[in-house]
MITOR-154874 format. One line per field, with one value per residue (C-alpha): residue in one letter; x, y, z. Coordinates in Angstrom, 3 decimals. Example, Ala and Ser with C-alpha at 12.3 -4.5 7.8 and 13.67 -1.06 7.14 Angstrom:
<pts>
type: [a|s]
x: [12.300|13.670]
y: [-4.500|-1.060]
z: [7.800|7.140]
</pts>
This chain:
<pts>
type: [x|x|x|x|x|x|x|x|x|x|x|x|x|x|x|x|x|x|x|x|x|x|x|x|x|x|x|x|x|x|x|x|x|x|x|x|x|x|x|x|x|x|x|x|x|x|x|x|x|x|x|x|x|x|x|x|x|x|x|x|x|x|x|x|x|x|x|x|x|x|x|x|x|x|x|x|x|x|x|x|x|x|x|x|x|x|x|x|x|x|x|x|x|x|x|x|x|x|x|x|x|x|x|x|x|x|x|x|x|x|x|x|x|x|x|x|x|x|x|x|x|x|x|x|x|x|x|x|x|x|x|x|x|x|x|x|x|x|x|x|x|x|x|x|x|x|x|x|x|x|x|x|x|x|x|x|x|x|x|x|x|x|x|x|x|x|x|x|x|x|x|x|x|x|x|x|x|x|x|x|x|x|x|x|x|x|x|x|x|x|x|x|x|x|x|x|x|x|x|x|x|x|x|x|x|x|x|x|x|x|x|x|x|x|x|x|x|x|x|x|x|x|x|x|x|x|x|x|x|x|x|x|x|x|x|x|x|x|x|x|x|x|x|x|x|x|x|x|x|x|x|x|x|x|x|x|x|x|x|x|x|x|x|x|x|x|x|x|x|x|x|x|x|x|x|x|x|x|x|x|x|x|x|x|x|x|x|x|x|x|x|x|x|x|x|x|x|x|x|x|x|x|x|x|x|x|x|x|x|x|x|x|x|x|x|x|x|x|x|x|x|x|x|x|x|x|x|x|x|x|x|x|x|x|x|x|x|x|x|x|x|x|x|x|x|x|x|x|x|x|x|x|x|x|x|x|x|x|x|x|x|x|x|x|x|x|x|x|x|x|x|x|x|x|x|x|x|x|x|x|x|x|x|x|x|x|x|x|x|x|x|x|x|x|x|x|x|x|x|x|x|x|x|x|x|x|x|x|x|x|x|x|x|x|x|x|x|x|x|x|x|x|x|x|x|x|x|x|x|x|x|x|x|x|x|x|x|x|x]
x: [-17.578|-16.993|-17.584|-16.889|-19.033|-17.643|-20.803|-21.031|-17.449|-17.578|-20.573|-18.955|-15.436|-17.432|-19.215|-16.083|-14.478|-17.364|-17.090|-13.888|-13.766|-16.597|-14.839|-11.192|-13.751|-15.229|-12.384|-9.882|-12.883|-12.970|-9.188|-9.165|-12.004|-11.586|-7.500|-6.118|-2.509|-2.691|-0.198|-1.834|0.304|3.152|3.546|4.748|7.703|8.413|7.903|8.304|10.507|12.706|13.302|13.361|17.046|20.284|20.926|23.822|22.061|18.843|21.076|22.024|18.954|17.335|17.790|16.873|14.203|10.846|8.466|9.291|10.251|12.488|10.688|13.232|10.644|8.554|11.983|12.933|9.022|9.769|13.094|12.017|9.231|10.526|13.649|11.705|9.081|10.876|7.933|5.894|2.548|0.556|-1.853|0.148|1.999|-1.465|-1.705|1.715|0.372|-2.609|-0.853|0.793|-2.469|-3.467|-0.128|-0.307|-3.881|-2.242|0.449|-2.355|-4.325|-1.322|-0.473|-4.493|-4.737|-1.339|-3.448|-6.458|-9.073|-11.420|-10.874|-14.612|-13.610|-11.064|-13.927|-15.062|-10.710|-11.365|-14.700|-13.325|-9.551|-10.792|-13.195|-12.756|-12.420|-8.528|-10.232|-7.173|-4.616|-6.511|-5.995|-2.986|0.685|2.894|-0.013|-0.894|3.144|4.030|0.948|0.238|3.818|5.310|2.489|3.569|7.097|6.427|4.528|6.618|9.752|7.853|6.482|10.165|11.568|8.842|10.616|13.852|16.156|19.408|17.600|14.098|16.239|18.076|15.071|13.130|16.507|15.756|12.229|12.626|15.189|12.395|9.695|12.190|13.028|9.384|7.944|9.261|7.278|9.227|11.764|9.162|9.724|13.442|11.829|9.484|11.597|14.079|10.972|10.139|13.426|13.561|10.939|11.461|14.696|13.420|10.381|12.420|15.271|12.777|11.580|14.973|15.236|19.408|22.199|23.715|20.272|20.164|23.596|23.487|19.721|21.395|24.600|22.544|19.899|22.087|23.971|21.026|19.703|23.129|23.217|19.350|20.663|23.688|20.848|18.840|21.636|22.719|19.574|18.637|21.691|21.446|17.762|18.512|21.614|21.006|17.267|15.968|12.594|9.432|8.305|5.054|3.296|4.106|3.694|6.834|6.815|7.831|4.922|2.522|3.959|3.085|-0.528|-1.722|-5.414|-4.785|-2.270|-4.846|-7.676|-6.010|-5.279|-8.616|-10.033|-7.723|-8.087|-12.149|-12.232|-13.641|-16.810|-16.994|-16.813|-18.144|-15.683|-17.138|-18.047|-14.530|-13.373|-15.181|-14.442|-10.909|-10.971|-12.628|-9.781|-7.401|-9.155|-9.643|-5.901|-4.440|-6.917|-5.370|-1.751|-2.880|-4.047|-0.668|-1.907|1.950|2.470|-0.533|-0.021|3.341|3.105|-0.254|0.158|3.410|2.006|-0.907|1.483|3.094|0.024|-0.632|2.767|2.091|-0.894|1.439|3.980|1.292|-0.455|2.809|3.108|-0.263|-2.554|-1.204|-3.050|-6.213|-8.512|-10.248|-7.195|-7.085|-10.468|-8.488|-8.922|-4.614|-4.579|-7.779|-5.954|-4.409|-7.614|-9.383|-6.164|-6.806|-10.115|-9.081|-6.827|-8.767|-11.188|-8.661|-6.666|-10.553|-11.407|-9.072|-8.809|-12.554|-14.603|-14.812|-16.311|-19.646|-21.714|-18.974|-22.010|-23.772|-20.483|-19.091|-22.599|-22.535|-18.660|-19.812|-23.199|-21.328|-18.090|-20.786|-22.454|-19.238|-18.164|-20.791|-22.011|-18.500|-18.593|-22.032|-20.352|-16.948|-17.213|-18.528|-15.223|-13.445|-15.937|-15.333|-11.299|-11.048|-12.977|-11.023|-8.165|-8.962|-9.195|-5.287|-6.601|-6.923|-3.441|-2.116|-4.360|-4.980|-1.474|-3.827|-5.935|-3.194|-3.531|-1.238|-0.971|1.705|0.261|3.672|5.614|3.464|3.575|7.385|7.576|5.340|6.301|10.054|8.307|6.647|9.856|11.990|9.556|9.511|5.418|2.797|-0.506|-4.039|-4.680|-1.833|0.885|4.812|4.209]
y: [-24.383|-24.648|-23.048|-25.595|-24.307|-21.054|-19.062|-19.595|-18.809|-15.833|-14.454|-15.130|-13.415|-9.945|-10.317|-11.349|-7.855|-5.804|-6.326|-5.670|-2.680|-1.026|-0.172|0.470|3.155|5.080|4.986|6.506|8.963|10.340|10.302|12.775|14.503|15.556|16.075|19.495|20.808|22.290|20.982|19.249|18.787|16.983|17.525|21.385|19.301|16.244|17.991|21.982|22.538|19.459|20.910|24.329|23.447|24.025|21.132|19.387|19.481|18.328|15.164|14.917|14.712|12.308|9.756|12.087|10.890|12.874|12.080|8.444|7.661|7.771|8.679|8.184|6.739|9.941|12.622|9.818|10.565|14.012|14.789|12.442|14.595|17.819|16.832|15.770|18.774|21.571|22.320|20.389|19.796|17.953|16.448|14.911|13.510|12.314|9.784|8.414|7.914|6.060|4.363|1.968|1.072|-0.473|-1.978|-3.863|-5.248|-6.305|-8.015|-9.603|-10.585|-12.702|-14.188|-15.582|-16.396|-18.909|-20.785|-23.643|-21.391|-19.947|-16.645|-14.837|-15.483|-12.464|-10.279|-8.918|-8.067|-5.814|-4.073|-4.066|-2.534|0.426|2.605|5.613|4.226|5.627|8.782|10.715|9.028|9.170|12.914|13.659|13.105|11.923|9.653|7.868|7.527|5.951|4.044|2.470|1.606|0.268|-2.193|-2.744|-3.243|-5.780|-7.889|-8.124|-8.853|-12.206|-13.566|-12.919|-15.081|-17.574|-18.668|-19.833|-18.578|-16.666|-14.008|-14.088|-13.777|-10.686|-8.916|-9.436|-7.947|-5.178|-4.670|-5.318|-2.251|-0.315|-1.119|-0.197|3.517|4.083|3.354|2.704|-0.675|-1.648|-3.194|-6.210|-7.496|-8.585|-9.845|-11.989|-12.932|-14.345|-15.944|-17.495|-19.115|-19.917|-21.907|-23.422|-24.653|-26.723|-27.878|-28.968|-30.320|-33.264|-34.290|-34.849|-38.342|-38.909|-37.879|-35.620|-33.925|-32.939|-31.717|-29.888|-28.435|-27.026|-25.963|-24.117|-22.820|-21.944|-19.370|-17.874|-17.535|-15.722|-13.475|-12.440|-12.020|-9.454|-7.445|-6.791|-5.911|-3.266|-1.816|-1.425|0.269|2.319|3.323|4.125|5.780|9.380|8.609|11.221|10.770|12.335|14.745|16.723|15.203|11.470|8.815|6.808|3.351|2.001|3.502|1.456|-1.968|-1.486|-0.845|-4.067|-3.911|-0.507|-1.626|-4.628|-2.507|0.218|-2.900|-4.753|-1.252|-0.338|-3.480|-3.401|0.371|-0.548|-0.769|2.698|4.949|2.964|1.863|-0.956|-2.609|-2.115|-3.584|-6.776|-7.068|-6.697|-9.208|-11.537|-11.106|-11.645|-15.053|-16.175|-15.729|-17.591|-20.408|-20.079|-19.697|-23.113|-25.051|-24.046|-21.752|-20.540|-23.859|-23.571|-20.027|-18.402|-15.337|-14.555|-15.906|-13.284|-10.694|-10.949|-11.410|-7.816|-6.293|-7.333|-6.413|-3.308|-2.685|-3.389|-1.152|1.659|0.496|1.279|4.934|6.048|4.239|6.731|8.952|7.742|4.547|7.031|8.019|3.948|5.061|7.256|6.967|7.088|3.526|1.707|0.357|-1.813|-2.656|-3.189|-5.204|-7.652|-8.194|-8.931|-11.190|-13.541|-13.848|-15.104|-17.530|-18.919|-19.092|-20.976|-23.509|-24.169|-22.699|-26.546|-27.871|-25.597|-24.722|-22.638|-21.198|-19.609|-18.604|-16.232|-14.761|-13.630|-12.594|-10.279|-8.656|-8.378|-6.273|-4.398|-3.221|-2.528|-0.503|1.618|2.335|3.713|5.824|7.168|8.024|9.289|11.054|14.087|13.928|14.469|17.004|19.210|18.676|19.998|22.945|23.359|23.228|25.786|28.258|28.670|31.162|33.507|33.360|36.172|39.058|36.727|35.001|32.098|29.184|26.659|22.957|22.769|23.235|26.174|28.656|31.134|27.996|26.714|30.820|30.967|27.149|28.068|31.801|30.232|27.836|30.266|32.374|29.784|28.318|24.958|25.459|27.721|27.342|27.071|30.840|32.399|34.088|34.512|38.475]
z: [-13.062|-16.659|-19.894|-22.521|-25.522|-27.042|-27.258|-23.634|-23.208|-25.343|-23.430|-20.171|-21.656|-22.717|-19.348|-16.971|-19.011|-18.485|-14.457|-14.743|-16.131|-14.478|-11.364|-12.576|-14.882|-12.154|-9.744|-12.946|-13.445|-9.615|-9.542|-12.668|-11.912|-7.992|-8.744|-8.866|-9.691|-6.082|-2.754|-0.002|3.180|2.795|-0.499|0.610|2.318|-0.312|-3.159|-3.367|-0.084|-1.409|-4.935|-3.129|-1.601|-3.991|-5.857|-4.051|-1.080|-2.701|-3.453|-0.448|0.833|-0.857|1.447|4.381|6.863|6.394|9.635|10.649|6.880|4.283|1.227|-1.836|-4.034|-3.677|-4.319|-7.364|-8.936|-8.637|-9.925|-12.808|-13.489|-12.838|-14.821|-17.994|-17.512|-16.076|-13.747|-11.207|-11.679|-8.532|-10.903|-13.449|-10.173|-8.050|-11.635|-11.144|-7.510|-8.172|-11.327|-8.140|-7.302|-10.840|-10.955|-7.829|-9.647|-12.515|-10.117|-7.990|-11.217|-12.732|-9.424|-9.834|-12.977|-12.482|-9.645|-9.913|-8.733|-11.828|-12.744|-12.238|-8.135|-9.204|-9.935|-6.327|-6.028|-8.435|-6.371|-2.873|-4.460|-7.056|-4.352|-2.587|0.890|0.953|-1.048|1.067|-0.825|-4.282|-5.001|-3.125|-4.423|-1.554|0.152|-3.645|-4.242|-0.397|0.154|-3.289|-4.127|-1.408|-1.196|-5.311|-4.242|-1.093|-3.324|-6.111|-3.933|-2.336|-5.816|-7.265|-4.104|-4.662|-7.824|-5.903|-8.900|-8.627|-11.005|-8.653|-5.318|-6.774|-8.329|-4.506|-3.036|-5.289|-4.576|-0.897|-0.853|-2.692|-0.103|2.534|0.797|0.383|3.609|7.084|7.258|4.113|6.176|7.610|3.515|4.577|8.178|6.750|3.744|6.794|8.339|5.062|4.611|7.647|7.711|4.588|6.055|8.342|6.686|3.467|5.483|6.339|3.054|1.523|0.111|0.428|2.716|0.167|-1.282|2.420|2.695|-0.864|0.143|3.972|2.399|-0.018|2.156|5.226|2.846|1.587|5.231|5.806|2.973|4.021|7.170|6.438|4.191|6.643|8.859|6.671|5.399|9.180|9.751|6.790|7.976|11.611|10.951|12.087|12.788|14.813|16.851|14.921|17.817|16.926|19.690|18.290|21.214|22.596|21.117|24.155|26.027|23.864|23.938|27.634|26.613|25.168|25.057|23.449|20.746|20.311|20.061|17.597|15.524|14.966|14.614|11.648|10.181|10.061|9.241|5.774|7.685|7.467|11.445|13.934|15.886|17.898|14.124|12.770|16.295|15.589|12.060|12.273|15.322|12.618|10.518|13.304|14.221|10.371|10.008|12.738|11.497|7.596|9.488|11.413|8.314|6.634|3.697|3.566|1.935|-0.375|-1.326|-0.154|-1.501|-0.900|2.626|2.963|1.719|4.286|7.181|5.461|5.476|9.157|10.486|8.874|10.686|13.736|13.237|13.047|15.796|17.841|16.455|16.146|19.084|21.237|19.730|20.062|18.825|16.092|14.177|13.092|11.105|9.167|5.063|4.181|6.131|4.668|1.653|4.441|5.655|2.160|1.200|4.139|3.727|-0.413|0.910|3.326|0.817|-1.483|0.597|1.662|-1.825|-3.045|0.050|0.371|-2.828|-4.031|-0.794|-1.717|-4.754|-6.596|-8.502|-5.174|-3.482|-6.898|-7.116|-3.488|-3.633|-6.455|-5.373|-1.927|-3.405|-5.761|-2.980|-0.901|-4.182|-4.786|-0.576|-0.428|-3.403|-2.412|1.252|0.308|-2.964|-0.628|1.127|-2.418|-3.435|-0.259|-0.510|-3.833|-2.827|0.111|-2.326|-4.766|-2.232|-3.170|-5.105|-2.199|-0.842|-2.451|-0.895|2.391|2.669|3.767|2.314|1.685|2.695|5.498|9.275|9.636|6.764|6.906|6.324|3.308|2.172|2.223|-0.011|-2.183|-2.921|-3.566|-6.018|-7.616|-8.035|-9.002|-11.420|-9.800|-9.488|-10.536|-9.322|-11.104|-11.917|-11.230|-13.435|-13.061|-13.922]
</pts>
């Protein structure tokens, strides 16, 4: 595929921009227009209870584990903001959120335009990534600032160790600690950065010309091995250090490894969820995904592609580790909308790595036109379906508004709880809702 005269090029340029920006547009608009400076959840607990505690405890806390995580990238957002502002305000916030998601396009977008393929494959990326299929995570402040970044941070910590630079190692160190203090599954980065060297090791060894390359290559290697080794050591042991078990009704780990067809099951379903709620459909389209990357895993795509290929293998172990916390409660909760930007990130993926192995064994003209029409119609069947569930959340939302005659109508299960945060809040002037005055 070329485009060697310029009024060609300069009609595919405006063209390749236009379907670009089309669906960053209209997922930016839904983002603004369904937000509202009103709690949902856990943002009672990361956000208002958190700044509700006296502040040398509040520091204290920061690293504190919250559910199975340890959220400091959330409490960081927030004393930034409330530091610079004075006051919280939940929509202001839900843009930071969603703010990872862009940047982990832009991220994805340099990685492809530094590879052989042609850029207008890129195009569907940007369809199956900006749609409302994780619409639980667009308009709420600690889903958009855990689920978007920590996918940001894992990436950017395996295309800085793809450089193999004193610099690149230390900036994925960094990164990797940021994945880890965002998410519980941040810790698989160091895993798999292990894995990756690991492999390397022995892969490399073998294609060393002279006796002393070798022994300069494993002298090198074996202390990087080491030093990724004692980090992952520590940040374990600074992670599990005082861990408590979650409770509220979350099944035993344990108790699920010795459920295999259910772990399996809970897997492929969350992986095909982007299907939409049939589970038998998800089922088979995330056993698809299973099968297509063992094959890209057997025709060694980690060579081709490392980071893309690692950052797959992240987004699978992911899957995983949820898989072990959350099957036990039941194959539908892997349809849930907070975990699709897993699922939508696979499928993103896939196509990628197949792109850019096979898209010159077929008409490159036939396959791009497909890819397109196919994420177009992906995009807009899932805004059509889920911009109800927005609609009907911000409703739910607003009835805030009735809290003060009722004492209920806040987002969140225990309602004296949420009425004891947010009247602190309100009397501390940490937060004042849509409507309400401090008189």
């Amino acid at each position: 595929m070329s485009f060697v005269k310029t009024p060609v090029l300069q009609r595919f340029s405006f063209l390749f921009f236009l379907l670009m920006i089309v669906p960053i547009a209209s997922y930016a608009f839904l983002v603004v227009y369904f937000s509202v400076n009103i709690p949902i959840m856990d943002d009672y607990d990361t956000v208002l209870a958190y700044l509700n505690r006296p502040g040398s405890l509040r520091y204290e806390s920061f690293f504190y584990q919250h559910n199975e995580h340890r959220i400091a990238w959330n409490r960081l957002i927030t004393e930034a903001y409330y530091h610079i502002f004075g006051e919280i305000n939940f929509r202001n916030l839900i843009y930071v959120g969603n703010l990872g998601l862009f940047l982990l396009f832009i991220l994805l977008l340099t990685i492809f335009k530094g590879q052989k393929t042609p850029i207008i494959f890129f195009i569907p990326v940007t369809y199956l990534l900006f749609q409302p299929q994780a619409w639980e995570n667009m308009t709420w402040v600690t889903g958009s600032l855990q689920n978007y970044y920590i996918l940001y941070f894992a990436l950017l910590a395996f295309y800085f160790w793809n450089k193999e630079k004193l610099s690149g190692y230390i900036l994925a160190g960094f990164f990797g600690a940021m994945a880890t203090y965002t998410s519980a599954n941040g810790l698989l980065v160091f895993f798999l950065l292990f894995a990756w060297e690991w492999i390397n090791f022995f892969t490399k060894t073998k294609t060393t010309n002279t006796n002393l390359e070798r022994k300069f290559f494993v002298n090198n290697r074996l202390k990087l091995l080491l030093i990724l080794f004692l980090t992952t050591g520590y940040l374990c042991y600074s992670y599990f250090k005082d861990y408590t078990n979650v409770g509220m009704g979350h099944p035993y780990m344990g108790e699920i490894l010795l459920q295999p067809v259910l772990l399996i099951q809970y897997m492929a379903t969350l992986l095909g969820s982007y299907v939409g709620s049939n589970k038998t459909i998800a089922l088979f389209a995330g056993l698809l995904e299973v099968m297509l990357f063992v094959f890209l895993t057997y025709s060694r795509y980690d060579q081709k592609n490392s980071v893309i290929y690692y950052f797959l293998l992240f987004v699978f172990a992911s899957v995983f580790v949820i898989a072990l916390g959350r099957a036990g409660f039941g194959i539908e909760q892997a349809l849930s909308s907070r975990y699709r930007i897993l699922s939508v990130l696979a499928l993103v993926l896939i196509y990628w790595a197949i792109i850019e192995q096979y898209s010159k064994n077929f008409s490159a003209k036939s396959i791009i036109l497909l890819a397109i029409f196919s994420a177009m119609i992906f995009n807009f069947g899932s805004t059509a379906r889920y911009i109800g569930s927005l609609s009907e959340r911000k409703s739910i939302l607003e009835e805030i508004t009735t809290w003060r005659q009722t004492g209920k109508g806040l987002n969140y299960p225990d309602q004296e709880s949420a009425s004891l945060i947010l009247g602190q809040s309100i009397e501390k002037g940490l937060y004042i809702p849509p409507g309400f005055s401090t008189n």
